[in-house]
ChimeraX commands (.cxc) that place a marker at each C-alpha (Angstrom):
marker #1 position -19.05,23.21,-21.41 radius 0.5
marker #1 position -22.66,22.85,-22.28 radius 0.5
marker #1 position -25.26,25.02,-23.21 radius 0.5
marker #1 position -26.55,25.75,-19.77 radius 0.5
marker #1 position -23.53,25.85,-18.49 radius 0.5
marker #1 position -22.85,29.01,-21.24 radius 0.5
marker #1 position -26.07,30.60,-20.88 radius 0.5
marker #1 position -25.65,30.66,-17.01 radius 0.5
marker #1 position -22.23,31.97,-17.50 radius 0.5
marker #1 position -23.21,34.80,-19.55 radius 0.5
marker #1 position -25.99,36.00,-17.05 radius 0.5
marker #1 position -23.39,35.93,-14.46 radius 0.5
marker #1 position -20.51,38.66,-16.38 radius 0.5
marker #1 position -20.76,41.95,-15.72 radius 0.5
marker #1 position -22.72,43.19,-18.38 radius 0.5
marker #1 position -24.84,45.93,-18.16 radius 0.5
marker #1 position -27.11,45.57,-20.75 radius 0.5
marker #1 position -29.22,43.91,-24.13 radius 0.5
marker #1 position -26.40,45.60,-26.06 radius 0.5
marker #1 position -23.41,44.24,-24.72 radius 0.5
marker #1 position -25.00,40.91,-23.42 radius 0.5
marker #1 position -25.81,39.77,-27.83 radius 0.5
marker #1 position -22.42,38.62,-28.97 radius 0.5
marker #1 position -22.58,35.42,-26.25 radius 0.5
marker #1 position -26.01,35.34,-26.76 radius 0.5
marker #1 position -25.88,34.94,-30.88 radius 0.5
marker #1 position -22.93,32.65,-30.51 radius 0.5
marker #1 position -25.27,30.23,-27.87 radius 0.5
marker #1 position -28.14,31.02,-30.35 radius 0.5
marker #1 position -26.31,29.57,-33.30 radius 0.5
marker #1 position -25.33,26.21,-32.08 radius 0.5
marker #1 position -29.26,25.52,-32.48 radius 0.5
marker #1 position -29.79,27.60,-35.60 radius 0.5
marker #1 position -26.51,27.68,-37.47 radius 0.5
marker #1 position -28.59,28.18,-40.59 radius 0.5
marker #1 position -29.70,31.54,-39.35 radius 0.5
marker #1 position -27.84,35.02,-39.72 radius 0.5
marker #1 position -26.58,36.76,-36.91 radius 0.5
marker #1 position -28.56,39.65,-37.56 radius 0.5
marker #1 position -31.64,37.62,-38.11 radius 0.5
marker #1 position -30.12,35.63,-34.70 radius 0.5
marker #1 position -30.17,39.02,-32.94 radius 0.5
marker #1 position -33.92,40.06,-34.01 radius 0.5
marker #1 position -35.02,36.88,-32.26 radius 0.5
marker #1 position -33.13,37.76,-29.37 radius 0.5
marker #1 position -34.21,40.70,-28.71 radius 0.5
marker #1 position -38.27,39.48,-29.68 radius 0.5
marker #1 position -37.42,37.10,-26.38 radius 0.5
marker #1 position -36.19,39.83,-24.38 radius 0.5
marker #1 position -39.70,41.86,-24.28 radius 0.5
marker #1 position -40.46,38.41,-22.06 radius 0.5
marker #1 position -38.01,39.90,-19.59 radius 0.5
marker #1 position -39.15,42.16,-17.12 radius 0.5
marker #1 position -36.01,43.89,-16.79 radius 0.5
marker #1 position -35.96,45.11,-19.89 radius 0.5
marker #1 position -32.52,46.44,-21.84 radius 0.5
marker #1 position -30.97,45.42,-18.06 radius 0.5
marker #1 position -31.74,42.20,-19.75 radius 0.5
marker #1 position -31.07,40.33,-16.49 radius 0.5
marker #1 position -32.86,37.44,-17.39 radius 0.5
marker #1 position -32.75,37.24,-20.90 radius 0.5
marker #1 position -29.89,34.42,-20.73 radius 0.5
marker #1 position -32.33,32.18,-18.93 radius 0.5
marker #1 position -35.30,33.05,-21.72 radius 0.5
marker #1 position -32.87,31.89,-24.29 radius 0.5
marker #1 position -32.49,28.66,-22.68 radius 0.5
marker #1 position -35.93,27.93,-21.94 radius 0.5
marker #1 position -36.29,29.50,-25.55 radius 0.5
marker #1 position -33.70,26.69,-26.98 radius 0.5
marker #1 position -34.60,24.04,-24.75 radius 0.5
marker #1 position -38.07,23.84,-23.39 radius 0.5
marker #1 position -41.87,23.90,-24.72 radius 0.5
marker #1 position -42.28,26.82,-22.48 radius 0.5
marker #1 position -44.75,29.58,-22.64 radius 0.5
marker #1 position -43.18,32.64,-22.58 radius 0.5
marker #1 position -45.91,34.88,-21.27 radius 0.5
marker #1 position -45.97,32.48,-18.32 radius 0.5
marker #1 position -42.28,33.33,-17.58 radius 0.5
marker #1 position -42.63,37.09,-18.20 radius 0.5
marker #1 position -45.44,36.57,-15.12 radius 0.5
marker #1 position -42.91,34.05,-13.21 radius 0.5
marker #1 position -40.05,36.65,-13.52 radius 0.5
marker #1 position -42.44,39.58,-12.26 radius 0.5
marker #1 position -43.31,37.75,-9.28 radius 0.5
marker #1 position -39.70,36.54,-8.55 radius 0.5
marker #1 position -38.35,39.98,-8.56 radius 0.5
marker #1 position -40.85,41.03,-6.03 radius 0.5
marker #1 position -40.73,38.24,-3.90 radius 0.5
marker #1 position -36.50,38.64,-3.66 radius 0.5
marker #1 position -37.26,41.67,-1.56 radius 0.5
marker #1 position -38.65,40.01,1.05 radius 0.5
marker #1 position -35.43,39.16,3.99 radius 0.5
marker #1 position -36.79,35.79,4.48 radius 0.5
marker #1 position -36.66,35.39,0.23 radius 0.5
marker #1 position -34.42,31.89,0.05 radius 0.5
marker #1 position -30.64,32.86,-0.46 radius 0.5
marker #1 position -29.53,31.72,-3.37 radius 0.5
marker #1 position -32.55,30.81,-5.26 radius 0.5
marker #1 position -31.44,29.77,-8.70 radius 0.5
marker #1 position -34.18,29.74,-11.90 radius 0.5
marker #1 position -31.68,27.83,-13.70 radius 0.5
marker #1 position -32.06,24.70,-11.45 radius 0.5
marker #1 position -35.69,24.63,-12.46 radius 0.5
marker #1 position -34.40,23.95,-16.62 radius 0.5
marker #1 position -38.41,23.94,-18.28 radius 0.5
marker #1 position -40.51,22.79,-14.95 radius 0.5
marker #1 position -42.18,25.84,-14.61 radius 0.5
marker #1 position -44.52,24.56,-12.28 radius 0.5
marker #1 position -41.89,23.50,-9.67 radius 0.5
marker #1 position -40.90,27.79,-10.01 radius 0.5
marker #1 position -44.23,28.18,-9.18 radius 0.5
marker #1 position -44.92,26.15,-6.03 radius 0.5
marker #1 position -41.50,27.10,-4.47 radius 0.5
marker #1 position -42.32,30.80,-4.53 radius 0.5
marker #1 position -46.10,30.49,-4.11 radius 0.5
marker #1 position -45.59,31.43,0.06 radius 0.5
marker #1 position -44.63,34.68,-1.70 radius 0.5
marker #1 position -47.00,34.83,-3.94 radius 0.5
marker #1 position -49.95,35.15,-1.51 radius 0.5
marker #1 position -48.01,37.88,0.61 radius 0.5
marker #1 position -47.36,39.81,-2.78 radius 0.5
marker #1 position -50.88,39.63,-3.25 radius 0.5
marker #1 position -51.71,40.41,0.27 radius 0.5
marker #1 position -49.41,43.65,0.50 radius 0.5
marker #1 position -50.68,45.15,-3.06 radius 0.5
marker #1 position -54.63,44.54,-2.00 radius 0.5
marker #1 position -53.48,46.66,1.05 radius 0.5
marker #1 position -51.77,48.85,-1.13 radius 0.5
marker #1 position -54.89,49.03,-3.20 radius 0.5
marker #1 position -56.89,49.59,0.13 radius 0.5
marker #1 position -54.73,52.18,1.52 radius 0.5
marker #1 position -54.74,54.29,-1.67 radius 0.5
marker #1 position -58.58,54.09,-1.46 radius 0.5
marker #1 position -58.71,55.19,1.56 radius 0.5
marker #1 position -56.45,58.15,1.72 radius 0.5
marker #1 position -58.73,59.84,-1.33 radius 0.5
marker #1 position -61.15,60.37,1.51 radius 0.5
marker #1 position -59.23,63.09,3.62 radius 0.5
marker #1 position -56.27,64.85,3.30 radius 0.5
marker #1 position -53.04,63.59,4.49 radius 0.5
marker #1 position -51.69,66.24,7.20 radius 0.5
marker #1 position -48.92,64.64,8.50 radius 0.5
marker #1 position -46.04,61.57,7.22 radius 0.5
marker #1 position -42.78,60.74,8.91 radius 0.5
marker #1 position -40.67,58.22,9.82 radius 0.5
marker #1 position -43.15,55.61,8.33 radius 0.5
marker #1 position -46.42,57.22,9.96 radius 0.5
marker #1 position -49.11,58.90,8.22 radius 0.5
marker #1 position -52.11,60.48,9.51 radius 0.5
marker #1 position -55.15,61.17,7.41 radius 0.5
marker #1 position -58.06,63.92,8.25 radius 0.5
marker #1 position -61.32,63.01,7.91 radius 0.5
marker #1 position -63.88,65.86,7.78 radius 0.5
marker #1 position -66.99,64.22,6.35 radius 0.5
marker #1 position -68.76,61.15,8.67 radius 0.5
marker #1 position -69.66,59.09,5.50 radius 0.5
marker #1 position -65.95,59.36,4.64 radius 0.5
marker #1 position -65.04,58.64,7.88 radius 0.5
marker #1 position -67.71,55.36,7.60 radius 0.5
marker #1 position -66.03,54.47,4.35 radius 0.5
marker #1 position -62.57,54.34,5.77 radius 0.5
marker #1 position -63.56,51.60,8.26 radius 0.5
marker #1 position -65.46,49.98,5.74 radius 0.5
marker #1 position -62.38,49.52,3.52 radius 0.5
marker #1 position -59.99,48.71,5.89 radius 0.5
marker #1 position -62.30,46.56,7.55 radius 0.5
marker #1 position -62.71,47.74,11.00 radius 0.5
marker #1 position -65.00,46.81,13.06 radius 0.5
marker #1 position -63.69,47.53,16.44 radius 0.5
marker #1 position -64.39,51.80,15.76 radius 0.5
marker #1 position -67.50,53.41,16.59 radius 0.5
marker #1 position -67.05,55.64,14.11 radius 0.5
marker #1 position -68.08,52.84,11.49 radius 0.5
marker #1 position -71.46,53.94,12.10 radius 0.5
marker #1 position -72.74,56.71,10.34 radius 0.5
marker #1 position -74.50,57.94,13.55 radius 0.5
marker #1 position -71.34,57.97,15.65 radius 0.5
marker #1 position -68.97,59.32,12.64 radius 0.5
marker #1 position -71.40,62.73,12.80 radius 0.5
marker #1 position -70.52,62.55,16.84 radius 0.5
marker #1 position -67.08,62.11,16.62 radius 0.5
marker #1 position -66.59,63.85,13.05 radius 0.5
marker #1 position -63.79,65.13,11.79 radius 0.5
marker #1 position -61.39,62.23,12.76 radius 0.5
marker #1 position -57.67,61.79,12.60 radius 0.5
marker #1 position -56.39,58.09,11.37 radius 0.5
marker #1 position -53.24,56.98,12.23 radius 0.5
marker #1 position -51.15,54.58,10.03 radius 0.5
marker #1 position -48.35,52.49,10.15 radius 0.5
marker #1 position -46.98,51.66,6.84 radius 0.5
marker #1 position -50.25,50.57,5.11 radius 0.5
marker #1 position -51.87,49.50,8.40 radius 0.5
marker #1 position -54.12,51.71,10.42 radius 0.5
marker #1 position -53.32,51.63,13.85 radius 0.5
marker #1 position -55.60,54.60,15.72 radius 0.5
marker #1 position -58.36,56.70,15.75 radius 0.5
marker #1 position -58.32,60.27,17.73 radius 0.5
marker #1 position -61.51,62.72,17.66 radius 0.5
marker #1 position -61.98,66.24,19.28 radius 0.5
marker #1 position -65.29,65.16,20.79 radius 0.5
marker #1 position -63.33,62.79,23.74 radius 0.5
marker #1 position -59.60,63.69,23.00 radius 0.5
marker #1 position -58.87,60.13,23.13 radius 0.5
marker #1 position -56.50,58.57,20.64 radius 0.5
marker #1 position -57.70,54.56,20.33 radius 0.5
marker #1 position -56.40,51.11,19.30 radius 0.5
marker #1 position -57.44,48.96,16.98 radius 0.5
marker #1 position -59.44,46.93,20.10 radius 0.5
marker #1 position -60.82,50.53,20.37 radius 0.5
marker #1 position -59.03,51.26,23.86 radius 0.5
marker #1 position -57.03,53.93,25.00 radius 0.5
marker #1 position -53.52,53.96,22.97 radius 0.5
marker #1 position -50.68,52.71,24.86 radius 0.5
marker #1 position -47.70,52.04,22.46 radius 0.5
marker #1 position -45.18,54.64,23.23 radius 0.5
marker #1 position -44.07,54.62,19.30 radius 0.5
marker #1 position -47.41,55.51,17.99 radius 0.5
marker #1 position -48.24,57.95,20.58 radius 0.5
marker #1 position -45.01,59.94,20.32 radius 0.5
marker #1 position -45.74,59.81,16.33 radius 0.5
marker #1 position -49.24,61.29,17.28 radius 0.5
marker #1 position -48.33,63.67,19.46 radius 0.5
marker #1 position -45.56,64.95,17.80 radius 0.5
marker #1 position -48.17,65.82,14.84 radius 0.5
marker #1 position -50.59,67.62,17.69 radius 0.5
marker #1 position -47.59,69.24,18.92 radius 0.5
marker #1 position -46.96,70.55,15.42 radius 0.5
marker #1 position -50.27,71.75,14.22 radius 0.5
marker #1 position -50.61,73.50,17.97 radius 0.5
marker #1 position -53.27,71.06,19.22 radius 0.5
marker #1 position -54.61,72.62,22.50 radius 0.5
marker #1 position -51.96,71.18,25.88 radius 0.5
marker #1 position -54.72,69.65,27.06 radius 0.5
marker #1 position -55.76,67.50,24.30 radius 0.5
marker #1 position -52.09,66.32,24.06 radius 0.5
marker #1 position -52.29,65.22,27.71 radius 0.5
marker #1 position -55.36,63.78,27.58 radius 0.5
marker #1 position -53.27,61.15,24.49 radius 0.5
marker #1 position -50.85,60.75,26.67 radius 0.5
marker #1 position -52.84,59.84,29.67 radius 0.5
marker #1 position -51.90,55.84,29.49 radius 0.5
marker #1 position -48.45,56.06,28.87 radius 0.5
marker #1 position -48.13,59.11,31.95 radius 0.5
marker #1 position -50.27,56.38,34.02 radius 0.5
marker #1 position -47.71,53.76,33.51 radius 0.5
marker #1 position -44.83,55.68,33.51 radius 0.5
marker #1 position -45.07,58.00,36.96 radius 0.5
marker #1 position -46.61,56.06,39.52 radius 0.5
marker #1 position -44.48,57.30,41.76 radius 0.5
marker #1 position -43.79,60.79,42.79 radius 0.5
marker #1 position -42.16,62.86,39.95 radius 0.5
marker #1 position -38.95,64.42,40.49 radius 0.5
marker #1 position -38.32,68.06,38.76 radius 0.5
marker #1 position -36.45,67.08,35.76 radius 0.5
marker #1 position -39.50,64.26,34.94 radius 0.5
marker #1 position -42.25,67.00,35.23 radius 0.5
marker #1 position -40.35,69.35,32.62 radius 0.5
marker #1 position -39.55,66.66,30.31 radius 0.5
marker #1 position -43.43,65.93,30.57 radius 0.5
marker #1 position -44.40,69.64,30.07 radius 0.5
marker #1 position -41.78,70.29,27.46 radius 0.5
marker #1 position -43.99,67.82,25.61 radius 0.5
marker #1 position -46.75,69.63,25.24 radius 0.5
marker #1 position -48.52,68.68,28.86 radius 0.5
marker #1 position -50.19,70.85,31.17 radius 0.5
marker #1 position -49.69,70.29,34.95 radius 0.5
marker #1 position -53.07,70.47,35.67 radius 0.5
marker #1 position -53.90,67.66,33.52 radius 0.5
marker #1 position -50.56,65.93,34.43 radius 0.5
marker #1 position -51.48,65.53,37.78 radius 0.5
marker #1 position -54.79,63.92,37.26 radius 0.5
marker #1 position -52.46,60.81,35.94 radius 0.5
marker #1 position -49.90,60.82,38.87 radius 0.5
marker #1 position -50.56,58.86,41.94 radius 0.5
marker #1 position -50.22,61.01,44.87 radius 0.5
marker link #1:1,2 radius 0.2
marker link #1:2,3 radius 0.2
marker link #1:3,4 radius 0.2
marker link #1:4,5 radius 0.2
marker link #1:5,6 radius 0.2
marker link #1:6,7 radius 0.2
marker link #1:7,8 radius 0.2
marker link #1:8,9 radius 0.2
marker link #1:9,10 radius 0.2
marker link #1:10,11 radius 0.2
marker link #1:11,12 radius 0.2
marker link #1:12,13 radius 0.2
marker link #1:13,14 radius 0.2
marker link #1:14,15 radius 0.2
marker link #1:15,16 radius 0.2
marker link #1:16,17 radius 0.2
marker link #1:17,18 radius 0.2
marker link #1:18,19 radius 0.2
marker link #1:19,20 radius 0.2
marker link #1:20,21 radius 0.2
marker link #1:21,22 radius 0.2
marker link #1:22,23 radius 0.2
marker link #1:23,24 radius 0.2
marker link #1:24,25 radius 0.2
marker link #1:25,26 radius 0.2
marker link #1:26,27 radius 0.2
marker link #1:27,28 radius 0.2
marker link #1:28,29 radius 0.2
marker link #1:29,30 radius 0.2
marker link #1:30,31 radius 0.2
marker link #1:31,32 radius 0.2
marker link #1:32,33 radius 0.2
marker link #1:33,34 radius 0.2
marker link #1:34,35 radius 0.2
marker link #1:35,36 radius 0.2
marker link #1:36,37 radius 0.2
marker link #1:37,38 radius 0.2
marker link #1:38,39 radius 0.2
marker link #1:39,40 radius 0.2
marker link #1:40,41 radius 0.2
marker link #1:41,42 radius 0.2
marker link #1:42,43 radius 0.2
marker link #1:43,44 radius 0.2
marker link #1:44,45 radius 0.2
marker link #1:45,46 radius 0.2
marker link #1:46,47 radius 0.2
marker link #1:47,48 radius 0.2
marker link #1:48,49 radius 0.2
marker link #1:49,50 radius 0.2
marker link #1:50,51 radius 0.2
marker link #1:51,52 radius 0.2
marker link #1:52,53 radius 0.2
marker link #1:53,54 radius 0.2
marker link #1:54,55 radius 0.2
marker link #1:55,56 radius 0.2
marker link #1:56,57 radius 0.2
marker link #1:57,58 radius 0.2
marker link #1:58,59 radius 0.2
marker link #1:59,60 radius 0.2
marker link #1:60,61 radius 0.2
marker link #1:61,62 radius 0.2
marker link #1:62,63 radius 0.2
marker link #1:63,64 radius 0.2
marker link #1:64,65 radius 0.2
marker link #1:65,66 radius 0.2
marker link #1:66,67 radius 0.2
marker link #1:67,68 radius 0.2
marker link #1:68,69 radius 0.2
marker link #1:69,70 radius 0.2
marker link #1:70,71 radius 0.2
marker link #1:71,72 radius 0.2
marker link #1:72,73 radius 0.2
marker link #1:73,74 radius 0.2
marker link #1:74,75 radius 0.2
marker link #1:75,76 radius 0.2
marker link #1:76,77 radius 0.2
marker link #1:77,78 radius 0.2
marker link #1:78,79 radius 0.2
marker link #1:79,80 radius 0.2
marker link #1:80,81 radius 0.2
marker link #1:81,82 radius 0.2
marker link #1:82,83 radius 0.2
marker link #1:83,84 radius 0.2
marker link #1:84,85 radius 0.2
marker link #1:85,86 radius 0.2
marker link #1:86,87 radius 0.2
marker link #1:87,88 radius 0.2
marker link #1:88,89 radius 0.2
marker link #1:89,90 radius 0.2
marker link #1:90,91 radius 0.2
marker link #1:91,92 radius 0.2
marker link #1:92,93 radius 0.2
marker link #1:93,94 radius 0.2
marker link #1:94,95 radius 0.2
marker link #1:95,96 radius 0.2
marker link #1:96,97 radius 0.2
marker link #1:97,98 radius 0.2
marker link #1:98,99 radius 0.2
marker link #1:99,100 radius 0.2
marker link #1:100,101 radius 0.2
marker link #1:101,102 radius 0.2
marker link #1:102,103 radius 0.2
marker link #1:103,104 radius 0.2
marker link #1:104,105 radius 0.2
marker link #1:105,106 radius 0.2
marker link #1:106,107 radius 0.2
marker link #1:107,108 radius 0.2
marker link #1:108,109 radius 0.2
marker link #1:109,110 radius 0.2
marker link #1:110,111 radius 0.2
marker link #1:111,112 radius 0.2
marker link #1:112,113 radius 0.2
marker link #1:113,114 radius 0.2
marker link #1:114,115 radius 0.2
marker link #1:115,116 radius 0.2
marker link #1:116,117 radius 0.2
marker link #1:117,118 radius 0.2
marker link #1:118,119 radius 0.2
marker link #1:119,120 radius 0.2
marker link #1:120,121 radius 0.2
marker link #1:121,122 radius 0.2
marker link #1:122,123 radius 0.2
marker link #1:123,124 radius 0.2
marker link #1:124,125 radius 0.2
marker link #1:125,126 radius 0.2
marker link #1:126,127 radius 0.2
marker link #1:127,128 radius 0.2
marker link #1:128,129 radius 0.2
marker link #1:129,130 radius 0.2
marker link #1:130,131 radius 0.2
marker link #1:131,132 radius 0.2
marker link #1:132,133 radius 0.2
marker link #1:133,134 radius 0.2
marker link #1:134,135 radius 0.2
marker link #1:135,136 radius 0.2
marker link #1:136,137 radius 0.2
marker link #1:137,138 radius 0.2
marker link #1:138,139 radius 0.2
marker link #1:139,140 radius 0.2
marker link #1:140,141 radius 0.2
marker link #1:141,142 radius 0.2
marker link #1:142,143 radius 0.2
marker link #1:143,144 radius 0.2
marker link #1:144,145 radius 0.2
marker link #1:145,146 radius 0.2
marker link #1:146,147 radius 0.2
marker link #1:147,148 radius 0.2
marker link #1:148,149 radius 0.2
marker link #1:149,150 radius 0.2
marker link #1:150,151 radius 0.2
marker link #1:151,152 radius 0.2
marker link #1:152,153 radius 0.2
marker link #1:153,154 radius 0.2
marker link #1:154,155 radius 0.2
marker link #1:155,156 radius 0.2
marker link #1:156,157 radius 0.2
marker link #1:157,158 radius 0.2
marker link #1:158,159 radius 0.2
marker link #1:159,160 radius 0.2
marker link #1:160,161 radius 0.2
marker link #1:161,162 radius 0.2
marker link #1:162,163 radius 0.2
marker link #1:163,164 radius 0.2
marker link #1:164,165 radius 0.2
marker link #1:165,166 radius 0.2
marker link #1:166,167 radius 0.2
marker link #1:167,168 radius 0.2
marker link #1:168,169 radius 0.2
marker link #1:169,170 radius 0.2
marker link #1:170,171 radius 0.2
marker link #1:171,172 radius 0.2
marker link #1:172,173 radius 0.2
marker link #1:173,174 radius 0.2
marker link #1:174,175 radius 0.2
marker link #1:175,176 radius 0.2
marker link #1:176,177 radius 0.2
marker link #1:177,178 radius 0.2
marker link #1:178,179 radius 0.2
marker link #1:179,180 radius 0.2
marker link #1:180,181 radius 0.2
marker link #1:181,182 radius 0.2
marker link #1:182,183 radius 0.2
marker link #1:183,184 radius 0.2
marker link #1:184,185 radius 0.2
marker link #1:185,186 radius 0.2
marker link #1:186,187 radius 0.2
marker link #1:187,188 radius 0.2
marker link #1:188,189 radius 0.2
marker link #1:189,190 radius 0.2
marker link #1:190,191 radius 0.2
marker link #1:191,192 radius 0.2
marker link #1:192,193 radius 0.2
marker link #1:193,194 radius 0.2
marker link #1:194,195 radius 0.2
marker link #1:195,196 radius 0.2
marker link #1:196,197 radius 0.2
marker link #1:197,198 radius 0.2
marker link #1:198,199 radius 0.2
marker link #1:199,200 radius 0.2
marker link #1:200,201 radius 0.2
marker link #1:201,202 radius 0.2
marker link #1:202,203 radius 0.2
marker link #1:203,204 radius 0.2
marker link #1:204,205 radius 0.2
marker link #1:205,206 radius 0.2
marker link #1:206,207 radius 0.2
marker link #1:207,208 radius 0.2
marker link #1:208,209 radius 0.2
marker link #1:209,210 radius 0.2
marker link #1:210,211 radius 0.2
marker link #1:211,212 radius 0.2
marker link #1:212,213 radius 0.2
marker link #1:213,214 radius 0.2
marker link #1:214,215 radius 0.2
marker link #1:215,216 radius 0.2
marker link #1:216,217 radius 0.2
marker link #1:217,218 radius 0.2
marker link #1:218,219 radius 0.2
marker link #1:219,220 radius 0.2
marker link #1:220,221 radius 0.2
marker link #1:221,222 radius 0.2
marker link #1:222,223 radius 0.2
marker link #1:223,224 radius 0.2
marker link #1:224,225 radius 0.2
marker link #1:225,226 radius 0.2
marker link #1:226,227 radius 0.2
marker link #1:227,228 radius 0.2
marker link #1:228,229 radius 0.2
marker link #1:229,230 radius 0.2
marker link #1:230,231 radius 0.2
marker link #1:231,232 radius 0.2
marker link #1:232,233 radius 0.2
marker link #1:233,234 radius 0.2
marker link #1:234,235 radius 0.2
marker link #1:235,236 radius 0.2
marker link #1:236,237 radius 0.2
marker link #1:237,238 radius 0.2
marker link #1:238,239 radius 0.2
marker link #1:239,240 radius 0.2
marker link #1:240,241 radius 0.2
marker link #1:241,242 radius 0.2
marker link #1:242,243 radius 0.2
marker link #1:243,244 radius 0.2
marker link #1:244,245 radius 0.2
marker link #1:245,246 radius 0.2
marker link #1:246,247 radius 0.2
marker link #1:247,248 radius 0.2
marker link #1:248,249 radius 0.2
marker link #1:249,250 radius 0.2
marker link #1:250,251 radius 0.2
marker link #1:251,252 radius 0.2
marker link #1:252,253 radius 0.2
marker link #1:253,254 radius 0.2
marker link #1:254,255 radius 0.2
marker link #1:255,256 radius 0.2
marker link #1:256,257 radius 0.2
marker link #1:257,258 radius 0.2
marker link #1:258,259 radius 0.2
marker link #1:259,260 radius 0.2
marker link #1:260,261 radius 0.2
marker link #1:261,262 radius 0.2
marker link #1:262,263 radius 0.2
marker link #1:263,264 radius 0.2
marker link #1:264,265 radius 0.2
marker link #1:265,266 radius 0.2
marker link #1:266,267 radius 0.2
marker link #1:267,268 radius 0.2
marker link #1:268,269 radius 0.2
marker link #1:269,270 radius 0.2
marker link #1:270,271 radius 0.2
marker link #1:271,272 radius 0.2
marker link #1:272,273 radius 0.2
marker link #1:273,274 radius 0.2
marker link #1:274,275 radius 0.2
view
């Protein structure tokens, strides 16, 4: 068996750790340095394994050693390659099977095959970036099941928040409009923000800035009005689109109390029924 061939069987047994990883490692170590000590073997060892992102895990210090006892490799390059790898795994359409081995010393070739990933890494952490920005400008008053939604009392804050997130489609990115509509309620999805609702027309909007209609945001939205005791009407007047699509036909009893029981007066309910 050759050297790769060890080095990729020792990443492979279930090890747990630096510690109990060393004794295949020094032996593979030695066959290029016979000269050295073990314990001077095992000082170098571990020097490579602050390349490994993983740390005492040491996941991927078998495959440093290689590169370490094989290759002309820069080994701040590979700390970086690992990094991204183990980000880019978590993706479900990350390439089953992906082996670093296969690569031996072509770096570049690492590089290439997971640079798709690379620019969605980069994508998702300026969002992250953005997202943190923008939630120092309010206060976060509600977060479940993937849905956040951010107060904004102040209109320059409120100007800001487009600003950074760049949207355009909002009224409220002008500071004249943000004092009109001020405070505002964002609504986000994950790191995206997906609505706007303000007091002054009780409407909760899109990102094309028109009346909400996607029965999983609304019901995330509403179920935060319902919860800080927004007034029935306001909560009808969000759900106006989806009661327009859903009852355009006469309502039977158990329809109009499932309706009310959400927070819907029938005053306002039947401005959205067709008669």
């Amino acid at each position: 068996m050759n050297l790769i061939d060890n080095i990729k069987l020792s990443s492979r047994s279930i090890t747990s750790d630096l510690t109990s990883r060393l004794p295949v490692l020094v032996q593979q170590y030695k066959r290029y340095y016979p000269e050295l000590s073990d314990t001077d073997i095992e000082t170098n060892i571990r020097e490579l394994n602050q390349y490994d992102p993983t740390g005492d895990k040491a996941s991927f210090t078998p495959w440093i050693l290689q590169l370490h006892l094989l290759y002309d490799v820069d080994l701040t390059r590979v700390k970086g390659i690992l990094g991204t790898y183990l980000k880019a795994r978590k993706y479900p359409d990350f390439p089953k099977g992906f082996d670093l081995f296969k690569y031996k010393g072509d770096l570049d070739a690492i590089v290439s095959d997971l640079s798709e990933f690379t620019s969605k890494i980069a994508e998702r952490e300026e969002n992250t970036r953005l997202m943190k920005e923008s939630l120092e400008l309010g206060e976060i008053v509600y977060k479940k099941d993937g849905y956040t939604i951010l107060y904004v009392e102040n209109p320059e804050d409120i100007v800001d928040v487009c600003k950074t997130n760049n949207i355009t489609s909002w009224c409220i990115g002008s500071l004249v409009e943000a004092e009109l509509y001020a405070p505002v309620w964002f609504l986000i999805k994950g790191t995206s923000f997906v609505g706007s609702y303000s007091d002054y027309d009780k409407i909760l909007s899109d990102r094309y800035n028109e009346r909400m209609t996607d029965e999983e945001h609304l019901s995330a939205f509403v179920g935060y009005m319902r919860q800080d005791r927004f007034h029935p009407d306001a909560i009808c007047s969000v759900m106006g689109m989806v009661l327009r699509k859903k009852y355009q036909k006469e309502m039977s009893e158990e329809e109009i109390s499932q309706v009310i029981d959400m927070g819907c007066s029938l005053r306002v309910l039947y401005l959205y029924q067709t008669l």
